[in-house]
C-alpha positions as CSV (number, residue, x, y, z in Angstrom):
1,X,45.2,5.9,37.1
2,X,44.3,2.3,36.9
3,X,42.0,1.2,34.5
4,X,38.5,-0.5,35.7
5,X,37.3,-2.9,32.9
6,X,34.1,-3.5,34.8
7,X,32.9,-0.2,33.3
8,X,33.8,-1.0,29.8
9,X,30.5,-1.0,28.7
10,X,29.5,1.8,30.6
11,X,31.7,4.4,29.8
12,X,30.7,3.3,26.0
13,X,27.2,4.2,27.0
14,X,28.4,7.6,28.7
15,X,30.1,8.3,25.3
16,X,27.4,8.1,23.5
17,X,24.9,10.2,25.7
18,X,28.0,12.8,25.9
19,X,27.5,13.7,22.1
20,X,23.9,15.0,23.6
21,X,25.2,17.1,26.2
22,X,24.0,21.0,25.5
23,X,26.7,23.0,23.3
24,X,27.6,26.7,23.7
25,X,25.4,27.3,20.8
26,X,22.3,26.2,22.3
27,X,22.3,28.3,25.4
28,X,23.4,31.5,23.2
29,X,20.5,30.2,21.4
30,X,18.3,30.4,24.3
31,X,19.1,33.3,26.0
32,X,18.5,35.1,22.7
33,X,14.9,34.1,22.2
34,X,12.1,36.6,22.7
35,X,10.2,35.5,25.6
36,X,10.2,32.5,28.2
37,X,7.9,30.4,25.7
38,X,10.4,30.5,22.9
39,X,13.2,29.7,25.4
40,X,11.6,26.3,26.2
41,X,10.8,25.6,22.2
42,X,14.6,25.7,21.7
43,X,15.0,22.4,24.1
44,X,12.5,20.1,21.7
45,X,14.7,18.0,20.4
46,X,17.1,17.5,23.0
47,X,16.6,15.4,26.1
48,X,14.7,17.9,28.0
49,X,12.2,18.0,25.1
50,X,9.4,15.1,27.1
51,X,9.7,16.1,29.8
52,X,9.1,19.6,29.2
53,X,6.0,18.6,26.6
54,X,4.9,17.5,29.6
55,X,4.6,21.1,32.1
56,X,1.6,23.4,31.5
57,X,3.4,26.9,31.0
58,X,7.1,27.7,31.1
59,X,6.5,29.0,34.8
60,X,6.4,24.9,35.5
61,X,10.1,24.3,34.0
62,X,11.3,23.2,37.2
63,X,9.2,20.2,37.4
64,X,11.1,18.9,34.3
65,X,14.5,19.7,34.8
66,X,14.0,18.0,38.8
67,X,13.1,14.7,36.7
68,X,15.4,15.1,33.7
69,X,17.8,15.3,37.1
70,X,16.4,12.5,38.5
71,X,16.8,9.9,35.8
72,X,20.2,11.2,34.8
73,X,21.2,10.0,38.8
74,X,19.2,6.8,38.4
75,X,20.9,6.0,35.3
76,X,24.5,6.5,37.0
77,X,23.7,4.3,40.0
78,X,22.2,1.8,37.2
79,X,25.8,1.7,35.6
80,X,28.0,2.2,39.0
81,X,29.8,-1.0,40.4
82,X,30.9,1.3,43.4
83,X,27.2,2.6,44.4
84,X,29.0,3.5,48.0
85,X,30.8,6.5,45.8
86,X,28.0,7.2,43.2
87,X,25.6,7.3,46.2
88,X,27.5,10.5,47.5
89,X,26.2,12.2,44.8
90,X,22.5,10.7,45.7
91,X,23.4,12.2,49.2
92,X,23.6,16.0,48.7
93,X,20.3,16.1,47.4
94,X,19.4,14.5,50.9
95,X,21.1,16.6,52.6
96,X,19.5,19.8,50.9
97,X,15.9,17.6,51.9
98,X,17.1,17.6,55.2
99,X,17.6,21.4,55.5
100,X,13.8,22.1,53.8
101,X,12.3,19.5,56.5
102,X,14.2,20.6,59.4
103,X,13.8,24.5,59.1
104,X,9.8,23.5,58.7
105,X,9.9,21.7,61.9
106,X,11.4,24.6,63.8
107,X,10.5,27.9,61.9
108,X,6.9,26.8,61.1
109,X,6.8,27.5,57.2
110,X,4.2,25.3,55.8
111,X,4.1,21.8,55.1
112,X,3.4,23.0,51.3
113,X,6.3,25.3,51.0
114,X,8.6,22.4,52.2
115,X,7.0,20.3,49.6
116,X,7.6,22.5,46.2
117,X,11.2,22.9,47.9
118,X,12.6,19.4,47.5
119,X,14.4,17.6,45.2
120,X,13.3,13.7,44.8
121,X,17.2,13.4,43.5
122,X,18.6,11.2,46.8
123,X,19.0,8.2,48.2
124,X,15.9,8.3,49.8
125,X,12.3,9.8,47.9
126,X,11.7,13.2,48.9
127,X,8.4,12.6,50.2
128,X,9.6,9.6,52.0
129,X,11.9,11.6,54.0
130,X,9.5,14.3,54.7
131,X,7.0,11.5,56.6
132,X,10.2,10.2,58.2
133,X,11.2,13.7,59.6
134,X,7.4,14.0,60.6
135,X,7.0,11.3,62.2
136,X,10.3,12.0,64.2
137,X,11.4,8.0,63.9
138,X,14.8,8.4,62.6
139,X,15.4,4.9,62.5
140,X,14.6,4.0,58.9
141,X,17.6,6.9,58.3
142,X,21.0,5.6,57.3
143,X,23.4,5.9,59.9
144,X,25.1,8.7,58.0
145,X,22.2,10.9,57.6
146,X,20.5,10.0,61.3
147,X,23.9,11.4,63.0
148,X,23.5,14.7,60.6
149,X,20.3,15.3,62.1
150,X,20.4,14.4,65.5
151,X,23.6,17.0,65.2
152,X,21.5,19.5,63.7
153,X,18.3,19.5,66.2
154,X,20.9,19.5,68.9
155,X,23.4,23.1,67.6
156,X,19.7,24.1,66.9
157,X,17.9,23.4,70.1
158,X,21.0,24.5,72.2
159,X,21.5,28.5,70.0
160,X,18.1,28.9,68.7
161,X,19.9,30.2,65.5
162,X,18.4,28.2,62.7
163,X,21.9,28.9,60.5
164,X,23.3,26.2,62.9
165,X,21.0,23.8,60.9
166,X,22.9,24.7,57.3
167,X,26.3,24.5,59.4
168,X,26.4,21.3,61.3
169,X,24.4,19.4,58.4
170,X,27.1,20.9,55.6
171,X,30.0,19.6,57.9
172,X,28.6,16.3,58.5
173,X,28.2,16.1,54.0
174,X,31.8,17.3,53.5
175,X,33.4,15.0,56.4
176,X,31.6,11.8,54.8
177,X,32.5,12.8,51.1
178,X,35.7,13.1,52.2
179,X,36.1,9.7,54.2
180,X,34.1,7.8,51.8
181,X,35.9,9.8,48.4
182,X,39.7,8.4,50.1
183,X,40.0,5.5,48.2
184,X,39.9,7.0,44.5
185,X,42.1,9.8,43.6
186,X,39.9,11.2,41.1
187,X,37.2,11.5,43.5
188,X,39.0,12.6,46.5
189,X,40.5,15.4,44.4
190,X,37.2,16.6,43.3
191,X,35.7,16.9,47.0
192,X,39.0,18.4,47.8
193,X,39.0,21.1,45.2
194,X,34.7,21.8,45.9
195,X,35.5,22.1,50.0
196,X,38.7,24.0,49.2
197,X,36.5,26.7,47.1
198,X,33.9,26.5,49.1
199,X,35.5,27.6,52.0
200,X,37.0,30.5,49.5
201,X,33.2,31.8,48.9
202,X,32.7,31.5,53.1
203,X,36.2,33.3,53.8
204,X,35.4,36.2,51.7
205,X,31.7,36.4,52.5
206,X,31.8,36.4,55.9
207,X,34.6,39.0,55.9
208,X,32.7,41.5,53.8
209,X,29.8,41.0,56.7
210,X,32.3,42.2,59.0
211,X,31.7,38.5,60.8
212,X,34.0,37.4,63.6
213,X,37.2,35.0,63.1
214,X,35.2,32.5,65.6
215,X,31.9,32.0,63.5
216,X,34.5,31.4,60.2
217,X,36.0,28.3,62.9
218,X,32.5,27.5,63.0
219,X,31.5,27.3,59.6
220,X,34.9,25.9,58.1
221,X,34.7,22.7,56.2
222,X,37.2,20.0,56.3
223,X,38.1,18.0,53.6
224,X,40.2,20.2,51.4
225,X,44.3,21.3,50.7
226,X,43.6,24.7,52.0
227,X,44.0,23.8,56.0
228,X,41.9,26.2,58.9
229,X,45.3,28.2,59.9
230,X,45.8,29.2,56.3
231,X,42.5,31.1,56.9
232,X,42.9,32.0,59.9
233,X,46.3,33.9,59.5
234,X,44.9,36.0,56.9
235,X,41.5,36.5,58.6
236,X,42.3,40.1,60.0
237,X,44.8,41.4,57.1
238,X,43.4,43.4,53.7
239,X,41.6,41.3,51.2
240,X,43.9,41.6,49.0
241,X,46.1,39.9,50.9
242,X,44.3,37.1,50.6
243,X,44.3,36.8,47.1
244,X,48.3,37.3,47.3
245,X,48.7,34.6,49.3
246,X,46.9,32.4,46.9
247,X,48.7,33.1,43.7
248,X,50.9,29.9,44.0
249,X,47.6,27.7,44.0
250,X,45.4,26.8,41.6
251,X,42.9,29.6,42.6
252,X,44.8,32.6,42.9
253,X,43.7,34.1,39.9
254,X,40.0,33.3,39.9
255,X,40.4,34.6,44.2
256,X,42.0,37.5,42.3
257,X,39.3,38.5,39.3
258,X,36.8,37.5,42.0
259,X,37.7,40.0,44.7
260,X,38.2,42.9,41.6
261,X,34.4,42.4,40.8
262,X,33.1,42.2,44.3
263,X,35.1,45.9,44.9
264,X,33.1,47.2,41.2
265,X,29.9,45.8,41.3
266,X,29.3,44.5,45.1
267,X,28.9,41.3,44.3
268,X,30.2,37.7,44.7
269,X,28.5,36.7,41.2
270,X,32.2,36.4,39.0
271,X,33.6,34.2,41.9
272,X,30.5,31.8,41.7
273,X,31.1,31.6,38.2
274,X,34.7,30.8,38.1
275,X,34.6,28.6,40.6
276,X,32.1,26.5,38.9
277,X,34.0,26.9,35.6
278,X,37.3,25.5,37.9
279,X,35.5,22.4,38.7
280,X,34.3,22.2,35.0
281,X,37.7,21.8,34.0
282,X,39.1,19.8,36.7
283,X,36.2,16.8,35.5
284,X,37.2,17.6,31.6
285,X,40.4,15.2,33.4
286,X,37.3,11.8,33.1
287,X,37.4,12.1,29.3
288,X,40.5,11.3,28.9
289,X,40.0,7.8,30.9
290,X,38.9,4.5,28.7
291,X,37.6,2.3,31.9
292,X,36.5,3.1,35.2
293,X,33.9,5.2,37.4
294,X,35.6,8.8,36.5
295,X,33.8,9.2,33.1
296,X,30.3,8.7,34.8
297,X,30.9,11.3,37.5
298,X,32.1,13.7,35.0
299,X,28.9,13.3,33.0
300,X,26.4,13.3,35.6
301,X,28.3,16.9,36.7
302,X,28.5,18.1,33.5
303,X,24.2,17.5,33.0
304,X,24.2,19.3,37.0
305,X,26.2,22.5,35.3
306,X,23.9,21.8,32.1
307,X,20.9,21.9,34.4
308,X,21.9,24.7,36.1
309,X,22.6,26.8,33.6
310,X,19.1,26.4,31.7
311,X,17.5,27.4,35.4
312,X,19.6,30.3,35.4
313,X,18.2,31.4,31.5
314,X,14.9,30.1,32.4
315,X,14.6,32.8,35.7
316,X,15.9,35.6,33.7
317,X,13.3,34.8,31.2
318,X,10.8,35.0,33.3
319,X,12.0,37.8,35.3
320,X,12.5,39.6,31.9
321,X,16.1,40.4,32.4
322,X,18.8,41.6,29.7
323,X,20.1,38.6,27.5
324,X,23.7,40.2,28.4
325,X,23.2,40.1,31.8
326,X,21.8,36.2,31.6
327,X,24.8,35.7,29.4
328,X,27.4,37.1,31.6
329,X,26.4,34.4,34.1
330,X,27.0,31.4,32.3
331,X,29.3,29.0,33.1
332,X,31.6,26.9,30.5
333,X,30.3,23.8,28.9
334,X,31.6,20.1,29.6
335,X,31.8,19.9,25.4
């Protein structure tokens, strides 16, 4: 891969904020503390600590890890020279906005619902886009996200099935990443690999609700190596056929372990898990490379996996669950 001396002093900065990412330690830490309060205490002198200061009880820790989300996006586009690929990353928190604002408009859930529900992560400001969406003046929308919606109100308006709003907005995110993504191999491969297992996760869902073979068409995402007939052909064999057939790829044996603890514990929690852990290690490829865009993508993934995984601790806190059990859900760590 060709090296991008544009980002020479950005990749030195990335190093340097990677020696603060969150190590194994820490969470293990964490998810053995007594209570939720104690939890939080272990974050104060890391990057979280401010913002965290900041909330009035631990029930409030989603405020800070929203912003500690926010800047680390800001700080990527600050660094980027390609802002039409770092944007794509801005653009799936727009997307997930677009969902909140469009189920309000046409299941009636409460303005204030809609509000706590989205994430000011995007391209545009969360409550920006809400006034847009109210206002019905999709003008001020990029072209991208304008066509998503007007898609969306129309599969909606035309079934009445509200699902139709996830579908169509979800196929419009995964054609653009992977239009946009074609130009840079590291990227394309990454959108490739997420739609690929993505479309795992639907395949076996959708099966185990007994769904038909047309509403998997429907829901299908483009964009990845695994192509609609490979699905398709295995749609009305045995399960485990489907991991069989996958044993040559890259996923078979995550399909495989999957499937095995969906049939013990009726659950879809081990593929999740893996599946993150398989993107985790396909983005350990950006620290390898000296110049170019790769090593700020893999950082600004590897604080979305960070993120995610002190939401996860910070629920079963709260919730009061087994340490093991908050354990056993924890994905690897970028370091």
């Amino acid at each position: 891969m060709a090296e991008d001396r544009r980002y020479a002093y950005a990749v030195g900065r990335i190093r340097a904020l990677e020696t603060r990412l969150l190590r194994r330690e820490r969470f293990d830490q964490m998810v053995g503390a007594e209570d939720a309060e104690e939890t939080l205490r272990a974050l104060a002198d890391t990057d979280y600590g401010p913002l965290l200061s900041e909330i009035k009880s631990p029930d409030e820790f989603e405020i800070a890890l929203n912003k500690e989300l926010t800047k680390v996006l800001s700080l990527i586009s600050h660094l980027s020279f390609d802002p039409e690929l770092t944007d794509l990353f801005r653009l799936r928190y727009d997307f997930h906005n677009l969902k909140v604002l469009l189920k309000q408009k046409y299941l009636a859930r409460s303005p204030v619902d809609s509000k706590l529900c989205l994430i000011d992560a995007g391209v545009i400001e969360g409550e920006k886009l809400r006034k847009i969406m109210e206002g019905e003046d999709y003008s001020e929308l990029p072209d991208e996200l304008r066509t998503a919606v007007d898609k969306s109100e129309k599969g909606f308006e035309e079934t009445g099935d509200p699902q139709m709003i996830d579908i169509i907005l979800d196929k419009e995110m995964y054609s653009l990443f992977h239009e946009r993504s074609s130009g840079n191999p590291f990227l394309k491969e990454y959108f490739q690999i997420s739609a690929d297992l993505t479309n795992i996760r639907i395949f076996l869902r959708v099966r185990a609700l007994r769904k038909e073979r047309d509403f998997f068409e429907e829901v299908f995402l483009e964009g990845g190596k695994l192509e609609l007939s490979f699905f398709l052909r295995l749609y009305g064999e045995p399960i485990d056929n489907f991991a069989s057939a996958l044993s040559p790829t890259a996923y078979g044996q995550l399909v495989s372990q999957g499937i095995k603890y969906w049939k013990e514990n009726g659950s879809w929690s081990k593929l999740e898990r893996l599946s993150d852990n398989h993107i985790l290690n396909f983005l350990g490829r950006a620290k390898h490379i000296v110049f170019g865009l790769e090593p700020l993508i893999g950082y600004l993934l590897a604080r979305e996996n960070e993120i995610k995984m002190l939401r996860m601790i910070m629920v079963g806190k709260l919730n009061k669950l087994e340490g093991e059990l908050i354990r056993s859900n924890l994905r690897d760590t970028y370091v």
